[in-house]
N, C-alpha and C positions, 0 to 999 in steps of 0.2 A: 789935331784931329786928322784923321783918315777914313778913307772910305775906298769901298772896293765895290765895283757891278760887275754884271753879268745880265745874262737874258734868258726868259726860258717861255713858256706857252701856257694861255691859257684856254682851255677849251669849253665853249658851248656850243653844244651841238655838233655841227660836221664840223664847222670854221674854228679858229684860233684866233686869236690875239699874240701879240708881244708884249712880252713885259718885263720890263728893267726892276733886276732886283740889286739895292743900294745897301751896305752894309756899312755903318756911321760908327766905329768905334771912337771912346769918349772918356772923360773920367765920369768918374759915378759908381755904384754898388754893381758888385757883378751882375748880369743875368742878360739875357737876349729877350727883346720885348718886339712884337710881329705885329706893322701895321701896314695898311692897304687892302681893308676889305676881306680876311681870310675867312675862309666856312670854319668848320670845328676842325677836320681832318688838319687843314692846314695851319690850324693857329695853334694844333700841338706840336708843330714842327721844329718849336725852339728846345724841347727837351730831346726829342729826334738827334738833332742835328750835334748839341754840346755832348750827348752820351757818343755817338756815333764818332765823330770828331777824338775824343778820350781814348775810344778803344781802338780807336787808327794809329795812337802816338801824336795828334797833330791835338794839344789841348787848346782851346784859347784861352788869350790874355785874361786875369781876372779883374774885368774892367766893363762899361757897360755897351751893349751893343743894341743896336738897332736897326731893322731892316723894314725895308717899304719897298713896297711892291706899287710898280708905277702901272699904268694912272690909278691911280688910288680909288676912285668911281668902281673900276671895274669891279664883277664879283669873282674873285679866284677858288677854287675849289679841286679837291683833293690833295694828293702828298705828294706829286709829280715836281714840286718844286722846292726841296729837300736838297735837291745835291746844287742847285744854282744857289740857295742861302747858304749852306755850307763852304763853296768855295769863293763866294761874296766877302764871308766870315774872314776867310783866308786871308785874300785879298787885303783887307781892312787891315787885319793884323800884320800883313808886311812876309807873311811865310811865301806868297804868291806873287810878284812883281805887279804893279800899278801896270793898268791900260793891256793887260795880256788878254781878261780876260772880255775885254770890249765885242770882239768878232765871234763870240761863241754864245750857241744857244744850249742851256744843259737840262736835261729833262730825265728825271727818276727819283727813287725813294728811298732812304736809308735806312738799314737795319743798325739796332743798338751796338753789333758789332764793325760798324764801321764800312760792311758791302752795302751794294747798291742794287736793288731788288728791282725786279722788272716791272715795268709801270702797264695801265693798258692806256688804249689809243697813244699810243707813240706813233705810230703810222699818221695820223690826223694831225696829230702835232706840229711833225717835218715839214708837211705837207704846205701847214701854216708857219713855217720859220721858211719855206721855200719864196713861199706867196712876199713874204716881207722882205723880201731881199735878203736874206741872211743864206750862209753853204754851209757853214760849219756847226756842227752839231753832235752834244755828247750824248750818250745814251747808257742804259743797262746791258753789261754784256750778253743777256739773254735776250733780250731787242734790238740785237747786231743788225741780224739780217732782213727784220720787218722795214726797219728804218733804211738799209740800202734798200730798198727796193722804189723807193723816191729817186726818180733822176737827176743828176746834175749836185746831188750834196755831198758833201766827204763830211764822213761820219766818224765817228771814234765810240767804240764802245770799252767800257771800264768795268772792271768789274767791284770794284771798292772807292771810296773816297782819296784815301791815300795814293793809288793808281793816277786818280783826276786831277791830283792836285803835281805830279810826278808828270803828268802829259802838259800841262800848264808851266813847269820849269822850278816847280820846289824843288831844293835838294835836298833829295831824302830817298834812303835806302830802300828799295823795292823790296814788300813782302809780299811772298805768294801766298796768297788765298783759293778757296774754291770757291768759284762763283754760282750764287744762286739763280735755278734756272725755274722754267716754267719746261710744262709739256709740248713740245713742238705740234701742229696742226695745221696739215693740209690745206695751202688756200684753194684748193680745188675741189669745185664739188662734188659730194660721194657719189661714186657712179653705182648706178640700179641694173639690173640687165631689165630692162624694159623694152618696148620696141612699140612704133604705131601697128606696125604689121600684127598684132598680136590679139589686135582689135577685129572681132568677125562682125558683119554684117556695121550698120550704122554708117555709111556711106557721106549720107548730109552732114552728119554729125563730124567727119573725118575733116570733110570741104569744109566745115564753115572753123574747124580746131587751125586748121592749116591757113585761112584767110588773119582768121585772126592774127597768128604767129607773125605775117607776113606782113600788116600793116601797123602790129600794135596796139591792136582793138582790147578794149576788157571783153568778157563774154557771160550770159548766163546761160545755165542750162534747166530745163527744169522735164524732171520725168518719172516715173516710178522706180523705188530699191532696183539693183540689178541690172539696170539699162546700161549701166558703162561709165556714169558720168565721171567719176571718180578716177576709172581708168583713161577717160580723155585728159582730162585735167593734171595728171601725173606724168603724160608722154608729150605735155605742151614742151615744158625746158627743151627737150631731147631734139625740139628740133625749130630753136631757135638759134641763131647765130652766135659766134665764140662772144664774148664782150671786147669792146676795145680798151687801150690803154686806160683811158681817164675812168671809163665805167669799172674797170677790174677795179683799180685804186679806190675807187670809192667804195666797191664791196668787201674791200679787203680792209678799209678805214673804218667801216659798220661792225666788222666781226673783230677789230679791233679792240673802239669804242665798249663792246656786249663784256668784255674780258675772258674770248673764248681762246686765250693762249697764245702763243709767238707763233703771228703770221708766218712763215718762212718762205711761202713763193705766190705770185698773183692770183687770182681764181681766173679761170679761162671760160668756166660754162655760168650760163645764168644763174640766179639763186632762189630756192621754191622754200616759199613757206607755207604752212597749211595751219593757222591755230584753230586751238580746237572751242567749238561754240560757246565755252564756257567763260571766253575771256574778257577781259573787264577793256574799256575802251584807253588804260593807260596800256595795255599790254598791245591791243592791238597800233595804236598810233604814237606810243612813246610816255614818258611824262618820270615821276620819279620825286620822293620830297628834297631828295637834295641834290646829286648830279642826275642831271636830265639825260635820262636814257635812251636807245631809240625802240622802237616799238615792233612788232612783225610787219608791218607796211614799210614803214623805212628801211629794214635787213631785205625786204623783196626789191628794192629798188634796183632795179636795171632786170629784172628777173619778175617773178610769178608768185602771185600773194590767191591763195587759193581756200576758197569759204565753201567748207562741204556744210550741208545739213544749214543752209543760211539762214533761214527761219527759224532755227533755233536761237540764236544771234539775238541778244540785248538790241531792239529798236534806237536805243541812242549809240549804240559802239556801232552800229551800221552811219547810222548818219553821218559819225563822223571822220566816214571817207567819203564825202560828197566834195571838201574845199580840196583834199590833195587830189583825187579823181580829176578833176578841171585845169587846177595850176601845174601837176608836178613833181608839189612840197609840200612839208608838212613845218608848220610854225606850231612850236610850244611855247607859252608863256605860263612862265611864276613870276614870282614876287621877286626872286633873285635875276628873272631877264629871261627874253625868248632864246626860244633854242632853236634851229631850221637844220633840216633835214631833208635829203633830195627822197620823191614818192614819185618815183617814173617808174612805176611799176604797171603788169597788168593783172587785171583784177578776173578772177574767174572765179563765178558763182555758181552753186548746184544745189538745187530743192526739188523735193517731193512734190507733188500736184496738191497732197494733202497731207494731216498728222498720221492716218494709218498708211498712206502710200502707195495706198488702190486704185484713187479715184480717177475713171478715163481707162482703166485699164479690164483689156479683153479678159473675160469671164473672173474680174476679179468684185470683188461684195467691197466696197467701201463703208463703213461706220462710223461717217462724221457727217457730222450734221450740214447744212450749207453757210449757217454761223460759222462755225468750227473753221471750216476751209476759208473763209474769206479772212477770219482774225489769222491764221494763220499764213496765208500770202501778203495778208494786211502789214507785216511787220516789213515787209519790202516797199520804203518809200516812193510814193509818184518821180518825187525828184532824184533820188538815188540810181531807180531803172530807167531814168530818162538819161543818165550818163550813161549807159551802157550800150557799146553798141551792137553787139548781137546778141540776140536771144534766141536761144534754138530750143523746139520741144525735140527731147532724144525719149526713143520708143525701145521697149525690151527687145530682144533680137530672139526671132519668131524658129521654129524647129527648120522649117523650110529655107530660111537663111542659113541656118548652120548646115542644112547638109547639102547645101550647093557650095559651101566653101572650098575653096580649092588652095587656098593660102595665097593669093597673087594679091595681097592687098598691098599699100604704099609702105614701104619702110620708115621709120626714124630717119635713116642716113638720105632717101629719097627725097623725103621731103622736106628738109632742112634745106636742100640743094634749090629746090623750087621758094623755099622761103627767102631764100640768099638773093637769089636774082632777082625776086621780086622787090626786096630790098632794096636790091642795088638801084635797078630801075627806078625807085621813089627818089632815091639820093639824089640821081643824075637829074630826074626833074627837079628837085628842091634844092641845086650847086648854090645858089644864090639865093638863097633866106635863111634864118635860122632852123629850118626845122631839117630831122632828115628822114621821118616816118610819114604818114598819113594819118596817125591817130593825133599828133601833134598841129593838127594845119590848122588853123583857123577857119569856122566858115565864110569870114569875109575873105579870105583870100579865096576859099574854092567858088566863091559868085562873086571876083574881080573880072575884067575883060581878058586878064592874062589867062585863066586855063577855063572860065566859066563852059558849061555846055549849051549845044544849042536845045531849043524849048522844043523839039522834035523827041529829042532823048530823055526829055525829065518830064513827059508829060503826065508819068502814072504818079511819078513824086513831088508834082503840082497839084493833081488833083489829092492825094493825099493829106495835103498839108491844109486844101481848101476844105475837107471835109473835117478836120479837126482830129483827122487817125494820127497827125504827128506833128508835135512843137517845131519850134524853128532849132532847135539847137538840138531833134530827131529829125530835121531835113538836112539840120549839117552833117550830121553824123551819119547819115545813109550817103552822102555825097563822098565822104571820109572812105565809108567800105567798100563804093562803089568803083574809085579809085585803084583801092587793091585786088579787086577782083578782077579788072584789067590788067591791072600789073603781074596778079599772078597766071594769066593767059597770054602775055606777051603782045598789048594793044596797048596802043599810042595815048588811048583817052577811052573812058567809059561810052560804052553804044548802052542802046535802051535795054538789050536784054543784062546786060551788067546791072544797071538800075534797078531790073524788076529783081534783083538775082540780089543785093544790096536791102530792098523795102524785104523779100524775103526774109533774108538772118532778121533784120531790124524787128520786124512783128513776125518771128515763126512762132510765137507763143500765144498770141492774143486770139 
């Protein structure tokens, strides 16, 4: 008896697993028999694997085999683990030296002619063969450079079976093939020539897009067609900060995950998504009957998940961002296991006042009834707008505004610069906790003795809270903006006009 392992990854959600693949050659009728929990993709792997193997020159023994995929619990799913049975097989059979292939993790999928086809999330993969101690890692030669782009691994990419088993020390003559590739795709996001500047008149509108940016607030807007909101919501990216190491990687491990082609370099700017009203609550937060997908909230993560026309919006696909909104993350569960995904996104909402989108507005005739408008803002939960922490009404931009415009409004590049320091400023206060925003702080720490304010400063948002105009977790969250609205003025600590300037954004709508 012999046997050959190896190791390759399984993935749920963002995380991986490891997993030992053992290949038991035996006497018995020919065939390869695949146990350890495989979905369907992966449990036709054994005819995969003996055609692939055939047309490489490397046939196996005609004897009987057996592979398990360890821990045997787990649920493994797709074809990503194709070339780690393959060279398992090897191994067993004695064409690969015992114990070579111990240090190596192999991750890809074999075509019947014996190449090795590019997988997606290879990027999430590494990431997770990184986590587990593992450095060495095979890959698809067209997921060369997705997979460098993990620090600290030495990678190998093959472009065939034969290759893999040639890098592993079989002796056997090198044949050149042409390796199957995917379309390479920009980890950077597409740039727009857009500009804040480009924005006329809407001033509060600009300050509160800008607070936002700065502290990590979600934001609503609510105003009639035309007012702009659309075009604030689009020039938020533009002037948020680059992402860091670990936030690229993760965006870059989401665009993986989707199978939108060979990552080839980090993304650098935030990532906006906007789906459109019509989408079912697995498209917005993930889900999938067999590999669990991630959804347009999870793909905004570290970036801008943006809901035009939000009222048109399924009442249940709104609700459920009410758990990632608070934690974070987003947890999917099926029947085959939860999946988690990071939802550190912010959320930025825009609706009409009404369904014809007149009502409230100068010399405009509204034709909805007072039913009509209340079912219709009605689809916006109490508890959904209670996580949100600014709400601003944005107003059309009047003749008299456009013709005093002289164009000296903020830039894009300006206020990214004030976003930046404001940032920074949160950081340096926050050296020592986990958090490094203000949309992250908890309200027990902001009413601890370490940064609480005195009851001279909070006295309009005392009284607000004893009148019932705002829940306790709308007093943290004004304390949250109130925070950055000093941070982005360059003060040590919110004064009462911050506060009043904080309940402002909080209720500009009500």
């Amino acid at each position: 008896m012999s046997i050959g392992r190896t190791y390759a990854v399984a993935i749920l959600g963002l995380g991986g697993t490891l997993v030992e693949i053992e290949a038991d050659l035996a006497s018995g009728l020919p065939g390869l028999s695949l146990i350890g929990l495989p979905d369907r993709a992966l449990g036709e792997a054994g005819d995969r694997v003996r055609s692939a193997l055939l047309n490489a020159g490397l046939a196996l023994p005609p004897r009987k085999l057996t592979v398990n995929l360890s821990p045997a619990a787990l649920p493994k799913q797709g074809s990503g683990f194709d070339l780690g049975i393959a060279l398992a097989c090897l191994s067993a059979s004695g064409v690969i030296a015992g114990g070579v292939l111990d240090d190596f993790v192999h991750i890809g999928e074999l075509a019947l002619d014996g190449r090795v086809r590019p997988t997606s999330g290879v990027l999430p993969a590494v990431i997770a063969a990184r986590a587990a101690g593992r450095t060495r890692v095979v890959v698809p030669w067209a997921n060369l450079e997705e997979a460098q782009l993990v620090p600290g691994m030495l990678i190998y990419g093959v472009r065939s079976v034969r290759d893999a088993a040639i890098l592993h020390g079989a002796e056997l003559a090198p044949v050149d093939v042409e390796p199957l590739r995917v379309a390479p795709v920009d980890g950077t996001q597409p740039t727009v020539d857009i500009d804040l500047a480009d924005i006329v008149g809407n001033e509060d509108a600009i300050d509160a897009l800008v607070v936002a940016a700065a502290g990590g607030h979600h934001m609503f807007m609510l105003g009639p067609p035309g007012a702009g909101k659309t075009m604030l919501a689009a020039r938020l990216p533009g002037i948020l900060p680059d992402l860091s190491l670990d936030d690229a990687l993760d965006v870059a491990s989401m665009r993986s995950l989707t199978g939108q082609g060979n990552i080839g370099s980090l993304p650098t700017r935030p990532p906006f998504e906007a789906p459109h009203h019509s989408a079912t609550a697995a498209a917005l937060v993930g889900g999938g009957a067999g590999i669990i997908k991630p959804g347009a909230a999870a793909r905004a993560s570290h970036g801008v998940l943006f809901l035009d026309e939000t009222p048109e919006f399924s009442t249940v696909v709104l609700d459920a961002l009410r758990q990632p909104l608070e934690s974070g993350t987003l947890t999917i569960a099926r029947a085959s296991g939860s999946a988690l995904f990071p939802a550190r996104f912010q959320l930025i909402m825009a609706a009409n006042p009404c369904p014809c989108g007149q009502y409230g507005v100068r010399d405009g005739e509204c034709t909805c009834t007072p039913m009509m408008r209340r079912r219709y803002l009605g689809k916006l939960s109490g508890p959904l707008m209670d996580r949100i922490d600014i709400q601003l009404r944005v107003e059309r931009v009047s003749s008299v505004a456009l013709a005093c415009s002289d164009g000296s409004y903020r830039s894009s590049a300006e206020a990214r610069v004030l976003v930046s320091n404001a940032r920074e400023r949160a950081r340096a206060r926050l050296a020592q906790t986990p958090w490094c925003t203000n949309s992250e702080v908890p309200g027990s720490f902001l009413r601890s003795d370490a940064v609480r304010l005195p009851r001279k400063v909070t006295t309009s948002l005392d009284r607000a809270l004893e009148r019932g105009q705002l829940t306790m977790r709308g007093y943290d969250r004004v304390l949250r903006v109130a925070w950055t609205v000093a941070d982005t003025e360059g003060s040590d600590q919110p004064t009462a006009e911050h506060i009043n300037r904080a309940v402002y954004l909080r209720k500009g709508v009500a």
